[in-house]
Each structure stands twice: as structure tokens, then as C-alpha cells.
C-alpha positions as MATLAB code, in Angstrom:
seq = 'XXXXXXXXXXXXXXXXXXXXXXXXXXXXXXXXXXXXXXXXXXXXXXXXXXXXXXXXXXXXXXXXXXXXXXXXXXXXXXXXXXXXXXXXXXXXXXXXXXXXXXXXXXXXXXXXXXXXXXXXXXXXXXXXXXXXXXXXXXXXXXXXXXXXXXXXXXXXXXXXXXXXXXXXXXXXXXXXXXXXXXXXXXXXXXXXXXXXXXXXXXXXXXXXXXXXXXXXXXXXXXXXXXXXXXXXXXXXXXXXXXXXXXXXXXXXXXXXXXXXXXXXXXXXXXXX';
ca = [
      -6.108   13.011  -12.255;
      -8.843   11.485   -9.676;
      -8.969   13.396   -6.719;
     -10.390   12.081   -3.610;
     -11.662   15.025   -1.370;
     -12.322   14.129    1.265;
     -10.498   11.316    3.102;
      -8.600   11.516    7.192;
      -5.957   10.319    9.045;
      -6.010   10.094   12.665;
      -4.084    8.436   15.521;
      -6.329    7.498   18.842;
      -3.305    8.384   20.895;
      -3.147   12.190   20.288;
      -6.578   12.346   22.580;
      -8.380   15.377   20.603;
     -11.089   13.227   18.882;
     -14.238   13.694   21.348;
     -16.633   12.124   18.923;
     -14.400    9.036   18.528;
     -15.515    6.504   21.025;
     -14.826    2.192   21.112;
     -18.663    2.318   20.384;
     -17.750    3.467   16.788;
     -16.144   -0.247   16.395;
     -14.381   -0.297   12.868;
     -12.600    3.082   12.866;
     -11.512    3.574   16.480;
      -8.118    2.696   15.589;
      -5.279    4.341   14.248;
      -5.619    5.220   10.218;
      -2.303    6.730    8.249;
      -0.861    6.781    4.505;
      -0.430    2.975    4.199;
      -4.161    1.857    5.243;
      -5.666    4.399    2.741;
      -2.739    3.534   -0.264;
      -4.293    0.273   -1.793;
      -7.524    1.867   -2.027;
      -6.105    4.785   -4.370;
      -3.909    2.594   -6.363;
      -6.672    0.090   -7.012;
      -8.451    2.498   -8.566;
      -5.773    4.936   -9.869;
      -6.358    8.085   -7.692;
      -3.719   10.352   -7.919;
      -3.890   12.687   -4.913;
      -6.119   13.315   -1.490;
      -7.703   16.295    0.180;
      -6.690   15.615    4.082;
      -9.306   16.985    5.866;
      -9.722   17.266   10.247;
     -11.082   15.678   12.460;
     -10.996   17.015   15.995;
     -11.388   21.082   16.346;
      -7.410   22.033   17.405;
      -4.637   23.301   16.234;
      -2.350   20.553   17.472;
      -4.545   18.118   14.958;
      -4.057   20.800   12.444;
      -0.543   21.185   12.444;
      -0.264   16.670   12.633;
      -1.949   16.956    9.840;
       0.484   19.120    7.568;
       3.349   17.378    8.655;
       1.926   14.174    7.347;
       1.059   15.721    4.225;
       4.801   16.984    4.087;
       6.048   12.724    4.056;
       2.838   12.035    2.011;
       3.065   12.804   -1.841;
      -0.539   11.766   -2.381;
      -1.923   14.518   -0.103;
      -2.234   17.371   -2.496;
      -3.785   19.662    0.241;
      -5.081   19.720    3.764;
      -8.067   21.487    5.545;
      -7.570   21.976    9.045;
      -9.149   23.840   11.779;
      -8.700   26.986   13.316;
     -10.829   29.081   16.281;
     -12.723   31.294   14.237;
     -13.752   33.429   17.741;
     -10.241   33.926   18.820;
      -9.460   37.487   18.898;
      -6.123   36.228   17.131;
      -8.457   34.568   14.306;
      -6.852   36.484   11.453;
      -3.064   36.256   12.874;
      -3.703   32.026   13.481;
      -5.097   32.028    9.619;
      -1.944   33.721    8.217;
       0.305   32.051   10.345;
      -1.503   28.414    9.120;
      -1.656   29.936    5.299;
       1.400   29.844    5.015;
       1.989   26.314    4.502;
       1.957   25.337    0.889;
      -0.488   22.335    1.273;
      -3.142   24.197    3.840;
      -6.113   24.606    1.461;
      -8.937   25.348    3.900;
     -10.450   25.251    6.991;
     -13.626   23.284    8.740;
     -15.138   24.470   11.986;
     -17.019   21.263   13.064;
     -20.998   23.055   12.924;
     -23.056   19.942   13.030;
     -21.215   19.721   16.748;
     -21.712   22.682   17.972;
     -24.716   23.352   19.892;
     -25.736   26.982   18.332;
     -27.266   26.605   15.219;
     -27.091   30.485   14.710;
     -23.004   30.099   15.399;
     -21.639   30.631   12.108;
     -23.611   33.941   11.918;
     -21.590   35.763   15.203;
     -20.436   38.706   14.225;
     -17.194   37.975   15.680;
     -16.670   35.679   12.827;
     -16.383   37.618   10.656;
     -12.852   38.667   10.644;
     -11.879   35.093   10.242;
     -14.091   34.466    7.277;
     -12.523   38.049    5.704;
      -8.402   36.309    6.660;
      -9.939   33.279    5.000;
     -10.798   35.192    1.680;
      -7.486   37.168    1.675;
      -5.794   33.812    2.094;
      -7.579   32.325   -0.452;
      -8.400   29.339    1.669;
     -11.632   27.337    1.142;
     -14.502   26.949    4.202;
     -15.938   23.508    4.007;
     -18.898   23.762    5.375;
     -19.814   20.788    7.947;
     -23.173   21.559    7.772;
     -27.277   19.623    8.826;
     -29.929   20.536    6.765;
     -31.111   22.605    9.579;
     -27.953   24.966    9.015;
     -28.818   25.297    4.944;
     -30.483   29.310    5.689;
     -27.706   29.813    7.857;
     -25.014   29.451    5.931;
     -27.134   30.967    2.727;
     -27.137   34.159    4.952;
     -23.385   33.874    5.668;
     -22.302   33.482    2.170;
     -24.513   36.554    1.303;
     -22.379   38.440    4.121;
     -19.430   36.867    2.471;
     -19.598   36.384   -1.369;
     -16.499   35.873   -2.253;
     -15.464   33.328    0.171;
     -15.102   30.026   -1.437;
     -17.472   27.318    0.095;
     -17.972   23.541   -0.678;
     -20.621   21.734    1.683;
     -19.416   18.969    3.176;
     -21.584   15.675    2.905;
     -24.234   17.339    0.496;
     -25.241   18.971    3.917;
     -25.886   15.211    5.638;
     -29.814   14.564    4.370;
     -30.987   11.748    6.880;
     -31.523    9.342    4.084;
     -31.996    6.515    6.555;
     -35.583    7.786    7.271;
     -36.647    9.365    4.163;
     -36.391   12.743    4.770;
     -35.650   14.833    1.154;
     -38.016   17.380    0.538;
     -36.706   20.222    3.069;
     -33.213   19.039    2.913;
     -33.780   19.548   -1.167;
     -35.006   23.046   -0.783;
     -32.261   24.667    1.218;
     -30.035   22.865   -1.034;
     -31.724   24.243   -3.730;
     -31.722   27.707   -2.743;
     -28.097   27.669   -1.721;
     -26.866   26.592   -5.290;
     -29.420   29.378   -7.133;
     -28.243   32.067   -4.186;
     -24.855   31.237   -3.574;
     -21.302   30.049   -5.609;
     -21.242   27.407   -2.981;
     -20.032   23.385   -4.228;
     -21.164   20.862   -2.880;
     -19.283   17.047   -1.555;
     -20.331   14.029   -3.200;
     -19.603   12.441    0.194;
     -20.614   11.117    3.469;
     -23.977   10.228    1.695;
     -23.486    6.571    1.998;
     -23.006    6.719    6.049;
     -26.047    8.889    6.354;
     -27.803    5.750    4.391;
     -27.086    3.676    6.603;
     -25.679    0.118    6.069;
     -26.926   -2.159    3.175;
     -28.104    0.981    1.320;
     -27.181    1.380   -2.238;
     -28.366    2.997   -5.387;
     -31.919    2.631   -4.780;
     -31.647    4.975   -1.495;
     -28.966    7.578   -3.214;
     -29.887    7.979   -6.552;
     -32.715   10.243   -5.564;
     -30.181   12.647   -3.500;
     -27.511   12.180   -6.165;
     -29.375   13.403   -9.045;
     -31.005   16.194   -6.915;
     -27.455   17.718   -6.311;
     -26.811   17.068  -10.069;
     -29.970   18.646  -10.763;
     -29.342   21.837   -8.694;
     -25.300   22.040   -8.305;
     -24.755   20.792  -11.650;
     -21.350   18.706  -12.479;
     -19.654   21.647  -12.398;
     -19.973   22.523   -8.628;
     -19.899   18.936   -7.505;
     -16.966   17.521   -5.803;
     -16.471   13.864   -4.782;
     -14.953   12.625   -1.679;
     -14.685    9.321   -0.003;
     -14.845   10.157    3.843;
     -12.530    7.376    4.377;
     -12.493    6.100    7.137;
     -15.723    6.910    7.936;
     -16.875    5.855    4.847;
     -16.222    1.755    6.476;
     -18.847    2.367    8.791;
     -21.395    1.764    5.846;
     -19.063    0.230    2.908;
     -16.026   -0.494    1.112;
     -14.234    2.387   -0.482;
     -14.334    0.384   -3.603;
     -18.226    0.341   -3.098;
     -18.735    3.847   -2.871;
     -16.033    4.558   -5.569;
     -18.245    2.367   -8.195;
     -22.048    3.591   -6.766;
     -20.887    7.378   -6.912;
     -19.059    6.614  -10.520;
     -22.043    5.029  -11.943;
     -24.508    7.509  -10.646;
     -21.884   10.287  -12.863;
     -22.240    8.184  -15.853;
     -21.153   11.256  -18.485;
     -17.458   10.995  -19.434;
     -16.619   14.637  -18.981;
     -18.413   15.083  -16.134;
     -17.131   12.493  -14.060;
     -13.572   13.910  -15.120;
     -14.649   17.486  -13.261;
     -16.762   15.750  -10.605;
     -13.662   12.999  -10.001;
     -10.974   15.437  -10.246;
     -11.118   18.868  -11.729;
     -13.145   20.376   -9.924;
     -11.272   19.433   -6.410;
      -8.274   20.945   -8.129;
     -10.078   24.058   -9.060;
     -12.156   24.818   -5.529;
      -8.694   23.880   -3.515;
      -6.170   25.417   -5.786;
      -3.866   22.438   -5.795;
];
């Protein structure tokens, strides 16, 4: 089965998405199960990865009750405060839907870098191991030692990077992002998202701008820890979903490993 991992839903009028403004154009509107569905049958993907979008539990809990009316959405990863002194109550409470697969804390918005590292965290991260939920990682290459040094705190908790950590491929910029990246796959167990990378290359990029990224990840992650995603909606911003789906297929061109990168692997890292 093709698994898209990454992919959201949203509707404007719930008022919890602070980072989605009218200057966004394109995607400040309403997005549900029947804008995403001709995308996935065109190109016979089987089930979704919801993921969140605004940092509450209201959005969360939206969220799993579309899942619930929507066959396609295999799992969801939502959002819970990781500093509430409740953390580990909240996590067991949310784990105990079937289709609640992980949880993102939005990182790249919040204005400590050394955040994830509070020791206060740290009984979330420990409910979110004996849950056996997954922590994508919404991560800038300025993050990459920070989170090495979490995962060390925290070795068995599962961990995909979101976005392949965001490189700004618009201006160039590779060879730090490629060492923390590097570093984290030798150090850690961590995946990493074939996602997002198409938005951070701004529009009218293509294979010329990604394949250096791409391979890098291959290089370092290998097939086996790579996961792909769409980041539809967001994805529009840049390109089609068909677009992406044919760069990011042609830049896996190995039969078997497109099946794990396209599929397995998002059903092995999210237990679905």
C-alpha cells in the first residue's frame, strides 16, 4: 500500500491556526476528505497520516473524529502540551484512541531553540515511549544538535523529522544543514520525511534544486529510514500533488525501495 505521511485537514473557522493568514493565498480556506480524495485515487494511495496543524487539544481531538468518518486516514498525530504538569495523564488519555499515532509540538515556532531540552519534558517524552506513540520532530536545521541531544536522553523514543529538518534550499544553503543531518542518522534511530522539501524550494523548483538534498538523505538515512509525505495542502503553495508525487518517485527510482520509502516504512514507524 502507498502511504502518504504527511498530509492536513483544517477548517479556518475553528480559529486555532495562528500561522494561517489571507496572505498565505491558496490554502487559507477550508481543506477536508473530499479535496484531498482525487489526489490519492489518481495515484492509488491507500491510506494518510493526518498530522496538526495548530498547537491544541481542541485541533487534536477535530482531528480524530475526522479520522473516525475517514477510512483513508490510517493514523493521526496530534498535539499535546508537553510542559503541562498533566503531560503524562493528557498522553494516556489521547493514546487511547486507536488511530492517535504520535504527537508534534510545533519547534520551528517556538521562540527557544533550547525548548525541547527542558527538563520538564521529559515526563512527556517517557508517556510518549510507554504509549508507543511517535514524536515528529518539526524541526530547522538550527535545532539538528538539539534534538541529537534529546534522542540521546531518550533512545528509545521513536522519532521521524519532519520536512528532512526544512534545509533553505531557496538560497543554497546544504553543507551545515547536511552535517547535523548526518550526525543525527549515524547517532540516533531517528527517520526522516521525504516532505515539505518542495515548499522550502520555492516555486518553479524541481529536480535540479532537490536532487542534491534527496540523495543526501538517501545517502545518510538510507531507504530504510526514509518516509514520504506530501504536506498537502501546503504542498500547493509550490506544486501540484501530482508534481511532487512523480519528482519524489523518480528521485526513489529502485523498485523495493520506493515500496518501503512509499509505504512500508510509514506503516512500520506509525504502527498502523
Amino acid at each position: 500500500m502507498i502511504i502518504d505521511a504527511h498530509q492536513h485537514f483544517w477548517r479556518l473557522d475553528r480559529g486555532d491556526y495562528g500561522w494561517l493568514t489571507p496572505e498565505l493565498g491558496p490554502i487559507y480556506r477550508d481543506f477536508g476528505p473530499a479535496d484531498l480524495a482525487p489526489h490519492l485515487a489518481r495515484h492509488g494511495i491507500g491510506g494518510t497520516v493526518l498530522v496538526q496543524a495548530a498547537p491544541t487539544l481542541a485541533e487534536t481531538e477535530y482531528l480524530l473524529k475526522l479520522a473516525d468518518k475517514t477510512d483513508v486516514v490510517r493514523g493521526v498525530v496530534g498535539w499535546a502540551d508537553l510542559e503541562a504538569a498533566d503531560a503524562p495523564g493528557e498522553i494516556a488519555r489521547l493514546a487511547e484512541h486507536p488511530k492517535l499515532v504520535g504527537l508534534r509540538p510545533m519547534i520551528q515556532n517556538i521562540a527557544d531553540d533550547d525548548w525541547m531540552l527542558k527538563p520538564a519534558l521529559a515526563p512527556a517524552f517517557e508517556a510518549m515511549i510507554r504509549h508507543d506513540l511517535t514524536f515528529d520532530a518539526l524541526v530547522l536545521p538550527r535545532h539538528l544538535p538539539r534534538l541529537r541531544k534529546l534522542l540521546a536522553r531518550h533512545p528509545d523514543l521513536r522519532c521521524v523529522i519532519d520536512h528532512g529538518a526544512k534545509p533553505d534550499i531557496a538560497r543554497g544553503q546544504f553543507d551545515d544543514w547536511a552535517d547535523g543531518m548526518a550526525v543525527l542518522a549515524r547517532e540516533t534511530r531517528a527517520c526522516c520525511k521525504l516532505s515539505g522539501l518542495l515548499t522550502e524550494a520555492g516555486e518553479g523548483a524541481g529536480r535540479a534544486e532537490l536532487a542534491p538534498y534527496v540523495a543526501h538523505l538517501v545517502a545518510r538515512f538510507g531507504p530504510a529510514r526514509l518516509v514520504w509525505g506530501s504536506d498537502w495542502p501546503v504542498l500547493t503553495l509550490a506544486a501540484s500533488y501530482e508534481a511532487w508525487f512523480e519528482l519524489a518517485m523518480s528521485l526513489i527510482p529502485d523498485a523495493e525501495d520506493r515500496r518501503a520509502v512509499f509505504g512500508g516504512n510509514a506503516a512500520g514507524l506509525y504502527r498502523l
